[in-house]
C-alpha positions in Angstrom: 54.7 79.7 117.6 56.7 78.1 115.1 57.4 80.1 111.5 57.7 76.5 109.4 55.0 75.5 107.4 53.1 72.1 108.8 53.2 68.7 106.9 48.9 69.4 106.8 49.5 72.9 105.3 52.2 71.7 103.0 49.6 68.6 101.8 46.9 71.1 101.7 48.9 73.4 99.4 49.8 70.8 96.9 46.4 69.5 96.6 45.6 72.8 95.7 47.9 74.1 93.2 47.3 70.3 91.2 46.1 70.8 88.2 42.6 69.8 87.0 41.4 68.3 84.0 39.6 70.4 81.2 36.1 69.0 82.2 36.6 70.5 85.8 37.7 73.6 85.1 35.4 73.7 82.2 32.1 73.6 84.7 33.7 75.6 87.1 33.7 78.7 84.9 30.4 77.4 83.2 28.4 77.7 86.6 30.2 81.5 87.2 28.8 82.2 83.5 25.2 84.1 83.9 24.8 83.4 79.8 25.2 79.2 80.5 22.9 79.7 83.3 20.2 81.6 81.4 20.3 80.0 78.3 20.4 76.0 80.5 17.1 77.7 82.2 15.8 78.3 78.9 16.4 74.6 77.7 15.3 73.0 80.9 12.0 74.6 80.8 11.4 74.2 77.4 12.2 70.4 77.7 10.0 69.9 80.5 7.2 72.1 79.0 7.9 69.2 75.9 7.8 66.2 78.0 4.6 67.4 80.2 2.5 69.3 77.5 0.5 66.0 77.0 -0.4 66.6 81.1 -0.2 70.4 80.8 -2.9 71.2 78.2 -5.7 72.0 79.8 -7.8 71.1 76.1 -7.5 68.2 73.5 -5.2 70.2 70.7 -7.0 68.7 68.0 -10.8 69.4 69.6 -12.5 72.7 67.9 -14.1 73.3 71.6 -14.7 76.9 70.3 -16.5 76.3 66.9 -19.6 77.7 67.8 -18.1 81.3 68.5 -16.8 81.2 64.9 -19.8 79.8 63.1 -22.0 82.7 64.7 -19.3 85.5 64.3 -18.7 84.8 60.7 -15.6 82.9 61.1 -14.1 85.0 63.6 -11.7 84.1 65.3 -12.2 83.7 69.5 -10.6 85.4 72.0 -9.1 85.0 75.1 -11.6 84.6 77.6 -12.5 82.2 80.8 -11.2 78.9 80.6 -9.3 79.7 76.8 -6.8 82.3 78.4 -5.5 82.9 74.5 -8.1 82.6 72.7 -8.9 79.7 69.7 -7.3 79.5 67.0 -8.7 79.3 62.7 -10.8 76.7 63.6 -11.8 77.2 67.3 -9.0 75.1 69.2 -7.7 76.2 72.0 -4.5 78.1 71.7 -2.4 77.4 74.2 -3.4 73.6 74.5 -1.5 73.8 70.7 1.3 75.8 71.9 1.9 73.4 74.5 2.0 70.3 72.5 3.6 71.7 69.4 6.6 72.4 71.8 6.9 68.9 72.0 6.7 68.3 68.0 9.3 71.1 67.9 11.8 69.3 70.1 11.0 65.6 67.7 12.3 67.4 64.9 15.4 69.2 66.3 16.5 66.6 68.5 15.8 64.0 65.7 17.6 65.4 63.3 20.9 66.7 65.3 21.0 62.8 66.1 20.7 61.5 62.3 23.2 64.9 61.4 25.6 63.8 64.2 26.2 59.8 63.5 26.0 60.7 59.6 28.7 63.2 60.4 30.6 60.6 62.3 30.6 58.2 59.4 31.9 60.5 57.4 34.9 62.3 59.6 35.9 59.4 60.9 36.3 57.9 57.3 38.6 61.0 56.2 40.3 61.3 59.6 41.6 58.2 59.8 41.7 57.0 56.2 43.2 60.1 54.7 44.3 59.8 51.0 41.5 59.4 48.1 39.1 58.7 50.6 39.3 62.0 52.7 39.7 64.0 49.5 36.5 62.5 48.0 34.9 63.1 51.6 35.9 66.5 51.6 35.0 67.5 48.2 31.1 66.0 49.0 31.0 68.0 52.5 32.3 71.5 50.3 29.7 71.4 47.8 26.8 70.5 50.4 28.3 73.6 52.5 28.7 76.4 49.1 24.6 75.9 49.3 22.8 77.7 51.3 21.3 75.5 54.5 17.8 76.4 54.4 18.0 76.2 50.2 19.3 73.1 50.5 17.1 71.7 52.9 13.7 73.3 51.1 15.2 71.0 47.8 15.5 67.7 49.7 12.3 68.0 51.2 10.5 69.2 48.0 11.7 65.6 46.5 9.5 63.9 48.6 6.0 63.1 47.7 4.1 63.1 50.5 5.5 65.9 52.9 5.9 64.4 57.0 6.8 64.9 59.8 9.7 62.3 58.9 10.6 64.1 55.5 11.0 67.2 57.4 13.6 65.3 60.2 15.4 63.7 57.0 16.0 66.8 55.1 17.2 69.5 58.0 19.5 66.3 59.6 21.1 66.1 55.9 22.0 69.5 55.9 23.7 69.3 59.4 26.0 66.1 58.3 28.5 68.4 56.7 28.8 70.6 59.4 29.6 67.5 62.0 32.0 65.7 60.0 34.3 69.0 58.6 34.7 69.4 62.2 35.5 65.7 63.4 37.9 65.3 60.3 39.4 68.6 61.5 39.7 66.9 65.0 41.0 63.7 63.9 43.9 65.1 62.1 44.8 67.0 65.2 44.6 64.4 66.8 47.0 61.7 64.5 50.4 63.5 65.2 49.8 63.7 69.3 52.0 62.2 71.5 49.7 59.2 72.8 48.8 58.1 69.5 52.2 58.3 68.1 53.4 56.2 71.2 50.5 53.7 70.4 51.5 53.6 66.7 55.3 52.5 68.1 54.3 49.9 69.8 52.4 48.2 67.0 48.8 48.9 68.3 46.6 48.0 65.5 45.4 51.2 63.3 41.4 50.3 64.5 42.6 50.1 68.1 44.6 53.7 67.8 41.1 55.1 65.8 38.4 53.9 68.2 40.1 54.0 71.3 42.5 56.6 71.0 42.1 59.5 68.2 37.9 59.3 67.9 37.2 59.2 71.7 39.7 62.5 72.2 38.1 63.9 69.0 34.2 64.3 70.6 34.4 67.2 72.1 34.2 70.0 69.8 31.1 68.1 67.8 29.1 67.4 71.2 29.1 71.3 71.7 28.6 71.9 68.4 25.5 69.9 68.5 23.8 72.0 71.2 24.2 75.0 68.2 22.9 72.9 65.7 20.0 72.5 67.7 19.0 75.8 67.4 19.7 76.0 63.3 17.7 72.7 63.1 14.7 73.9 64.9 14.7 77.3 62.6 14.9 75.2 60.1 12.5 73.2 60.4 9.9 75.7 61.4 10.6 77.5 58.0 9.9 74.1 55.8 6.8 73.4 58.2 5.8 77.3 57.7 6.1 76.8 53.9 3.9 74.1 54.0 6.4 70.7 53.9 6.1 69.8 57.3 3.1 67.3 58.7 -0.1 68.0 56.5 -2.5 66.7 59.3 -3.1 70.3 61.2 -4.5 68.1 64.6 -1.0 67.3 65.4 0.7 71.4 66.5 3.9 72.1 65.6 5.1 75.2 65.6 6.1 76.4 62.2 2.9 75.0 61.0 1.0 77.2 63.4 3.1 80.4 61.8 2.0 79.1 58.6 -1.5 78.7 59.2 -2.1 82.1 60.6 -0.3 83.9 57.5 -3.3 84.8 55.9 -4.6 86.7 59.3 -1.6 88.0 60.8 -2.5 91.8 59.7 -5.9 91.4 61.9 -4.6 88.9 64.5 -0.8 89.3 64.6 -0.9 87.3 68.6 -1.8 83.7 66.2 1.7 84.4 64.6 3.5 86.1 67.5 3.3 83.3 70.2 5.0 80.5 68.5 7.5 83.0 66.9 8.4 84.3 70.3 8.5 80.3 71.4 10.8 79.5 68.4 13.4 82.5 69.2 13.8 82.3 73.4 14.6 78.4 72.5 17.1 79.1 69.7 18.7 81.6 72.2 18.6 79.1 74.9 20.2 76.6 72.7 22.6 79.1 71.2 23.3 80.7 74.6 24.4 77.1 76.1 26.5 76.3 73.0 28.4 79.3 72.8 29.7 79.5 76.5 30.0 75.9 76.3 32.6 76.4 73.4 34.4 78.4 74.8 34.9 76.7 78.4 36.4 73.9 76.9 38.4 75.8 74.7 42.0 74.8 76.4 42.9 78.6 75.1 40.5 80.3 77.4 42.0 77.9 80.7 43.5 79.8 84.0 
């Protein structure tokens, strides 16, 4: 038997040792990760618990099926029984029919205002990253005094401006809050990205300064604010649940949403803590999942943390 190495082997051996780009090796440590797994199980189950509930409930939300029981107890609120597996709520809805579709409210809000945070933060980065000067300074200075204030303090205040508290108004002032965060970390990115080789290079050969920020430093600039959108996610559904819970969410109770279901119960949680404990249970497993994912996602495509 011959002791060289085979022009197959030798092929097979370069292909490999080549190297891999960061979104490879990012996923193939991702699906090793039993914390990315658990908290995308989390996430996909609570999306398609979102996207079904309308199909899942087995009651109309909004219906009080169970306002008989209460009437003839003395406003008593029903329990779980055949048919109502957790019981009715304040005013004899059925439970779980609201837990099911106030998931979906709950995803609305934090999904719809991650999207307003994210593009408003991408206004803003990009103008400081690639402007510089007066311009980032005057960015900069807005984003540090939105960030000295506390996130849920500041988000209580813009809601509390509003008349007429929504649904919307609630989106509006928890995606405000999370604009700051976004662009901090795209300028951050941008500048990074201004003295690398490619854009240097492009700057030489008299690309025009648009053409270097759109196609060369914002594209290569994404990455850090996509993942750090999955962890907003979790802040912005807290968030929200808390202004819902103190009563500057959607006034009209026959659409569930999950803060406003904590708030509702307040006044009976010492006689029927379960009313309070099933959407704050919700609430925390999908601010885990959401942090869960964000975290190990951070970190895989971290070019640090690469072997």
């Amino acid at each position: 038997m011959a002791l060289g190495v085979t022009k197959k082997e030798k092929i097979d051996g370069l292909a490999e040792s080549a190297g891999v780009s960061l979104a490879a090796s990012a996923w193939k440590r991702l699906r090793r990760s039993p914390v990315f797994l658990i908290g995308a199980t989390i996430i996909g189950i609570f999306v398609a618990l979102s996207l079904l509930s309308p199909w899942l409930a087995p009651h109309n939300p909004s219906e009080p099926m169970l306002i008989e029981q209460v009437v003839k107890a003395r406003n008593e609120i029903p329990p779980p029984q055949p048919g109502h597996p957790l019981g009715g709520d304040l005013q004899g809805r059925d439970f779980l029919s609201r837990l099911l579709v106030g998931s979906q409210q709950t995803l609305i809000v934090g999904v719809g205002a991650t999207l307003i945070g994210l593009a408003g933060g991408l206004i803003l980065g990009t103008l400081a990253g690639a402007l510089g000067g007066w311009v980032d300074s005057v960015v900069m200075r807005i984003v540090d005094v939105m960030l000295s204030l506390p996130s849920l303090l500041l988000a209580f205040s813009i809601a509390a401006m509003f008349a007429k508290p929504s649904q919307f108004t609630v989106i509006l002032a928890v995606s405000i809050v999370q604009i700051p965060v976004f662009a901090r970390l795209l300028r951050g990115s941008m500048l990074a990205q201004r003295h690398s080789d490619h854009v240097l290079a492009a700057t030489a050969l008299g690309v025009k300064k648009n053409a270097i920020v759109f196609r060369h430093m914002l594209p290569n600039s994404l990455s850090p604010v996509i993942v750090q959108s999955t962890l907003v996610l979790a802040t912005a559904i807290i968030e929200a649940a808390a202004l819902s819970f103190l009563g500057l969410g959607n006034p009209d109770d026959r659409i569930p949403e999950w803060g406003q279901m904590l708030g509702d119960v307040q006044n009976v949680f010492d006689t029927h803590p379960h009313l309070a404990a099933w959407p704050a249970v919700c609430i925390i497993i999908v601010a885990l999942g959401f942090t869960l994912m964000g975290e190990t996602l951070r970190e895989a495509l971290d070019p640090k943390n690469r072997r």
